[in-house]
GUROPA-692873 format. One line per field, with one value per residue (C-alpha): x, y, z; residue number from 1; residue in one letter. Coordinates in steps of 0.5 Angstrom, whole numbers, plus 2048, in hexadecimal, padded with zeros to 3 digits. Example, Ala and Ser with C-alpha at 12.3 -4.5 7.8 and 13.67 -1.06 7.14 Angstrom:
% GUROPA-692873
px = (819,81B);
py = (7F7,7FE);
pz = (810,80E);
seza = (1,2);
kero = (A,S);
END
This chain:
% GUROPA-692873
px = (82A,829,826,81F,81E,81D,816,815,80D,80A,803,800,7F8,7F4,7F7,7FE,7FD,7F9,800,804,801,800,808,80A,806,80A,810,813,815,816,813,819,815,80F,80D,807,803,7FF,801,7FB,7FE,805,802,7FE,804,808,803,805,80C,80E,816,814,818,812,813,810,812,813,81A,81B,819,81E,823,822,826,820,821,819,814,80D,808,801,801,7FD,7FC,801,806,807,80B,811,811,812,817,81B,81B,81E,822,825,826,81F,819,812,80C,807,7FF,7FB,7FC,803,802,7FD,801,803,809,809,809,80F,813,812,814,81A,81C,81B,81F,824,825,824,81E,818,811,80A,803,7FF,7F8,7F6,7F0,7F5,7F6,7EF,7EE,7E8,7EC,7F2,7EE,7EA,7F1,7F4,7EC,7EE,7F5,7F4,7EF,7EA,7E4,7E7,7E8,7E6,7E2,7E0,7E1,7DC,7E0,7DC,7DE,7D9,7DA,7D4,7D8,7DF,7E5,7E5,7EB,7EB,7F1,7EE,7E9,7EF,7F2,7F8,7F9,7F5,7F6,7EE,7E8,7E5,7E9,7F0,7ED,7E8,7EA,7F0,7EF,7EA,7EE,7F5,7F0,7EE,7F5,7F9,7F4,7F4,7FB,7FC,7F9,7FA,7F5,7F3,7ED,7EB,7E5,7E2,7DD,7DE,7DA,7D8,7D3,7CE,7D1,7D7,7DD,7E0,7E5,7E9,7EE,7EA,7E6,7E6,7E1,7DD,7DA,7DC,7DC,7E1,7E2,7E7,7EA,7EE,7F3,7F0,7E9,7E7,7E3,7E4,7DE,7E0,7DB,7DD,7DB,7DB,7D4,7D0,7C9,7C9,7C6,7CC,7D3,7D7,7D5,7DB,7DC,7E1,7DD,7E1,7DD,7E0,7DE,7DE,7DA,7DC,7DF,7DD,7DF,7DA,7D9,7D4,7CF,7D2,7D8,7DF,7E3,7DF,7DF,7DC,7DF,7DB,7DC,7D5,7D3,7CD,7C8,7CB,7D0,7D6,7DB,7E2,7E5,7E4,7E1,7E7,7E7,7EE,7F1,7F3,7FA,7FD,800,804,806,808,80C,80F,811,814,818,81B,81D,822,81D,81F,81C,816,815,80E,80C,80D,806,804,805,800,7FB,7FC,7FD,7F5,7F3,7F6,7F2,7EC,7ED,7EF,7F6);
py = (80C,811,818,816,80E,80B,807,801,7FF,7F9,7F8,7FF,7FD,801,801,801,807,80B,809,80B,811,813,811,815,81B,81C,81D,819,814,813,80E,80A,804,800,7F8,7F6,7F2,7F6,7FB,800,800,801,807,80A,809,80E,813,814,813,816,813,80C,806,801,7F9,7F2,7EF,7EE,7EB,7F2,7F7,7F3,7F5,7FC,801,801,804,801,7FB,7FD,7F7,7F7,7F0,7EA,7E7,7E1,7E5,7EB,7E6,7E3,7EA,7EE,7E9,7EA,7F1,7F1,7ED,7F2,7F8,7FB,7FD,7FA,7FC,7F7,7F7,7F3,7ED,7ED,7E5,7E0,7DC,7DF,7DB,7DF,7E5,7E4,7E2,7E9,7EC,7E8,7EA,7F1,7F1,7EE,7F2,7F8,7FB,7FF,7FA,7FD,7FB,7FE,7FD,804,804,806,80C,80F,814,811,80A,80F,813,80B,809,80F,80D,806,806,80D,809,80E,808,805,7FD,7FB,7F5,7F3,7F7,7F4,7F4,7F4,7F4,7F2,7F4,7F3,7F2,7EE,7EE,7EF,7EB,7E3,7E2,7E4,7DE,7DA,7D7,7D6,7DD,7E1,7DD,7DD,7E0,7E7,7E6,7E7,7EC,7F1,7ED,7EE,7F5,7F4,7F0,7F4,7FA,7F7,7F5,7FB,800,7FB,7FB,7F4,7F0,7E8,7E4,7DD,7DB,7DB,7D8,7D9,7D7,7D7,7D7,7D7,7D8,7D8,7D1,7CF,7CF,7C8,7C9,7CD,7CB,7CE,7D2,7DA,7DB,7E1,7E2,7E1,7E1,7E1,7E1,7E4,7E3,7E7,7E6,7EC,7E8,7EE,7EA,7EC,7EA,7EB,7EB,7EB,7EA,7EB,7EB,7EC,7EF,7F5,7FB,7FE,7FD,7FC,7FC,7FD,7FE,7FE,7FE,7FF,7FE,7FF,800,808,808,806,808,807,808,807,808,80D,80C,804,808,805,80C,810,80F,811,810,811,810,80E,80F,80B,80D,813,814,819,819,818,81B,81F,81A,818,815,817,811,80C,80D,80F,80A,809,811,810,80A,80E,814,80E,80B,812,814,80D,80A,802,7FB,7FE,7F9,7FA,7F6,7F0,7F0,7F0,7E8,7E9,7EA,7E6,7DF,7E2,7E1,7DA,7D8,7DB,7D7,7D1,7CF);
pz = (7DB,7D7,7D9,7D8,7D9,7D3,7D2,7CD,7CD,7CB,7CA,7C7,7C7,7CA,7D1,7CF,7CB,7D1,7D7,7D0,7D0,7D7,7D9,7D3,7D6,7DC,7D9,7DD,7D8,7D0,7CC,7C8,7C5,7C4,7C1,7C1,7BB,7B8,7B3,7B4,7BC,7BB,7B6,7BC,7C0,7BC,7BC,7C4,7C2,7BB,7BC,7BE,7BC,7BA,7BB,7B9,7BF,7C7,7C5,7C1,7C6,7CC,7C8,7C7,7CC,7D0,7D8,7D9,7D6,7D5,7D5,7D2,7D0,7D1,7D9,7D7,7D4,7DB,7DF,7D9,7D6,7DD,7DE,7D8,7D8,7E0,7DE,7D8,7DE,7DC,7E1,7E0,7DF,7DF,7DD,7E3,7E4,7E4,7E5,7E3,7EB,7F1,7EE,7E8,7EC,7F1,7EC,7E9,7EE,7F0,7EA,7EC,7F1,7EF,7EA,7EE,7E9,7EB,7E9,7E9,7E7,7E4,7EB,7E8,7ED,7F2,7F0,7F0,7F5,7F8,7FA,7FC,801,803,804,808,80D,80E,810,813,818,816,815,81C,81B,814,814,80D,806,800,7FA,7F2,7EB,7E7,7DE,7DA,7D4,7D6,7D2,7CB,7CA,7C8,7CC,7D3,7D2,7D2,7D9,7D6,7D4,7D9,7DF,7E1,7E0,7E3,7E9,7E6,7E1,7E7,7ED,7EE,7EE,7F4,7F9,7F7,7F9,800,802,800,805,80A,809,807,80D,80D,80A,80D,80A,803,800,7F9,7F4,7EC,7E7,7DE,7DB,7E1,7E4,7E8,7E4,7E4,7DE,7DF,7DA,7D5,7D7,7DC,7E2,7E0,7E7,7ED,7F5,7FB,802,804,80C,80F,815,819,818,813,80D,805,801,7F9,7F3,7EC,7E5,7DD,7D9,7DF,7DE,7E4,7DF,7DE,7DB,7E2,7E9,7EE,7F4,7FB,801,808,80E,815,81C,81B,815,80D,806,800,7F8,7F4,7EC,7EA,7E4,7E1,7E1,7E1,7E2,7E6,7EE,7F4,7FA,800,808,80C,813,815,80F,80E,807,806,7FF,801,7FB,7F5,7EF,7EA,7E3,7E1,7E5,7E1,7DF,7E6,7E7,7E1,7E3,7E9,7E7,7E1,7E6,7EB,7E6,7E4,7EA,7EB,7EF,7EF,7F2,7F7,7FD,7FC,7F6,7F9,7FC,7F5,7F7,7FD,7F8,7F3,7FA,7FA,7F3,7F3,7F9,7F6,7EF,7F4,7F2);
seza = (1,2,3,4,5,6,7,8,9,10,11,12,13,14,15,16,17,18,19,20,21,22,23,24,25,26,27,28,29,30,31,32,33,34,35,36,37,38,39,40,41,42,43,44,45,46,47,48,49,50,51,52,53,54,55,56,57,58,59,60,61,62,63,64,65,66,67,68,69,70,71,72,73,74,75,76,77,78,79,80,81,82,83,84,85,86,87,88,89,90,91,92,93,94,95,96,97,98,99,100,101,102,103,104,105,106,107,108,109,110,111,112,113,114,115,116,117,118,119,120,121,122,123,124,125,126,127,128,129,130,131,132,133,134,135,136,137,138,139,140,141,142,143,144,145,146,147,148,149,150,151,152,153,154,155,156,157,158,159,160,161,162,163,164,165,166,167,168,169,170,171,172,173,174,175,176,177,178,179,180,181,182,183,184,185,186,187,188,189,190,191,192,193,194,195,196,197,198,199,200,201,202,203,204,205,206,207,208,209,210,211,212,213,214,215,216,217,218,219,220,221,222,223,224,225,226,227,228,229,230,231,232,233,234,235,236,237,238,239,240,241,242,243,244,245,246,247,248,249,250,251,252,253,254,255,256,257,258,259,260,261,262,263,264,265,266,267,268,269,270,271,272,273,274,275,276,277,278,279,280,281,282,283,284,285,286,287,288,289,290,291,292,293,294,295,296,297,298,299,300,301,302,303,304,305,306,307,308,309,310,311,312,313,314,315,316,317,318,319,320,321,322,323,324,325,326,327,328,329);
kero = (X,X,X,X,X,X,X,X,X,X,X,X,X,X,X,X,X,X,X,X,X,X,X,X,X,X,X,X,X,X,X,X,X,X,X,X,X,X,X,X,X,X,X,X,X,X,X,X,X,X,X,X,X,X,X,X,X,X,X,X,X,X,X,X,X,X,X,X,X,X,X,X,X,X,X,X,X,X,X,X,X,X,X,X,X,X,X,X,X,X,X,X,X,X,X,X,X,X,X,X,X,X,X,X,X,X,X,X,X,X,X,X,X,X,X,X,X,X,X,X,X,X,X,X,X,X,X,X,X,X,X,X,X,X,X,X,X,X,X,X,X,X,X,X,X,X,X,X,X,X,X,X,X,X,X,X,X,X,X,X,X,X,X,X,X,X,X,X,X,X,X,X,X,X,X,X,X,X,X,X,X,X,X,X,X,X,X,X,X,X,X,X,X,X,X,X,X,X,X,X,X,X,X,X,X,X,X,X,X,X,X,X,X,X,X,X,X,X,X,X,X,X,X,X,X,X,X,X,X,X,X,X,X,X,X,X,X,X,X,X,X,X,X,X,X,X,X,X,X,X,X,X,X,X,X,X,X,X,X,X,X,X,X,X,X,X,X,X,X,X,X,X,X,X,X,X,X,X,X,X,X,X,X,X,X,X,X,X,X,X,X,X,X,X,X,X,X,X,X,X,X,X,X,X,X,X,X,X,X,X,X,X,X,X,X,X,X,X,X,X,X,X,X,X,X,X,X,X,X);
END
């Protein structure tokens, strides 16, 4: 590895330039070469990177002397392409979900760790103070014995891409786009509790999904059991009428109190993260909008200081085993 890693990124849309940009920023790594299909993207990309190889291809840029692959590309390309990479001796770093299938998403990290290289996804709500300091709460035992958590992610717009209409591209609907993050974020502040019973209900364009082949869920509901007898109760949607652009919400109910971030104003970016006792409410963290990117620093710093195959993700299988039961496959 040379002094600074050096990063190939593939796919520079909006949130690939952004990680781009914010891995850059940590000085921690240089940005050694780009595909992507779109010249004005690639364009756009140099502008961050003056001295950047520019390529057509995923093929062309696995060839490049590369230490780390960067993936914003579509859903049903994030398994193959971080195998490829692994595979080559680069570290990944991944959008979600990393599979459309918790066979997909094993497969990728078994090539991790065979191949020794550090993997990450980019569940960028993590990294918000507020679900740090919820986080810190429920496994520090503050909230007492956590008996549910509400988990909603509700887009009055959807996806502005076609293929993420596409099952076969996407690998589902508002649970594989938003969901994803829910259930990633109840697992991992409850430190990653056994599930025993998932059930769920999908729905397009106001009815009952019933073709799944052709067509995404663009609202959906689940319950979600836990061993400890705690239940899960998530909500997502695209397109819902709810009065503003998003309605996001992680709510932790214990026997000693409640956590909870919630978005402010419609808000996708800006969270307020508040402990509640009774009727009374207290803030929890200082509100934060500059969140988005930490992840891929953090990976960006990680990759930098040597560090390889990380035990950690292979819980990432564990959130994608709740995603097939709800989609019931």
């Amino acid at each position: 590895m040379s002094e600074k890693p050096r990063l190939g990124f593939l796919g520079v849309g909006w949130i690939g330039r952004h990680r781009m940009e914010k891995m850059l920023e940590t000085g921690a790594v240089e940005a050694a070469a780009v595909a992507d299909p779109s010249p004005e993207m690639r364009a756009a990309a140099v502008e961050l990177a003056p001295d950047i190889a520019t390529v057509d291809t995923v093929e062309e840029l696995l060839t490049q002397d590369l230490d780390g692959l960067v993936i914003a590309s579509p859903s049903a390309l994030h398994a193959e392409q971080s195998i490829a990479a692994l595979e080559r001796g680069m570290a990944v770093f991944c959008q979600k979900p990393l599979g459309r299938t918790a066979a997909e998403v094993a497969a990728v990290v078994e090539a991790a760790r065979r191949a020794d290289r550090l993997l990450g996804v980019d569940l960028s709500y993590r990294f918000t103070s507020g679900m740090q300091r919820i986080r810190e709460l429920v496994r520090g035992g503050e909230l007492g014995r956590v008996f549910a958590a509400d988990l909603t992610f509700h887009n009055a717009y959807g996806p502005d891409k076609p293929w993420f209409y596409d099952p076969a591209q996407s690998g589902g609907g508002c649970v594989m786009d938003l969901g994803v993050h829910l259930v990633d974020l109840a697992l991992w502040a409850l430190d990653w509790p056994e599930v025993i019973e998932v059930q769920s209900q999908l729905m397009h364009g106001g009815a009952p999904l019933s073709d799944t082949a052709s067509q995404c869920e663009d609202y959906a509901v689940a319950t979600i059991r836990l061993a400890s007898g705690a239940v899960l109760r998530l909500a997502c949607s695209w397109r819902l009428p709810a009065g503003q652009e998003a309605v996001i919400a992680v709510e932790f109910y214990g026997t000693e109190g409640a956590a909870a971030l919630r978005n402010v104003g419609g808000s996708f970016y800006d969270f307020d993260a508040v402990r509640m006792r009774g009727t009374a409410t207290e803030p929890l963290a200082e509100r934060d909008s500059d969140w988005g990117g930490r992840a891929a620093a953090v990976w960006a710093r990680r990759l930098a200081s040597g560090e390889g195959f990380n035990p950690e993700v292979e819980r990432l299988v564990d959130v994608a085993r709740v995603l097939d039961a709800i989609y019931q496959r």
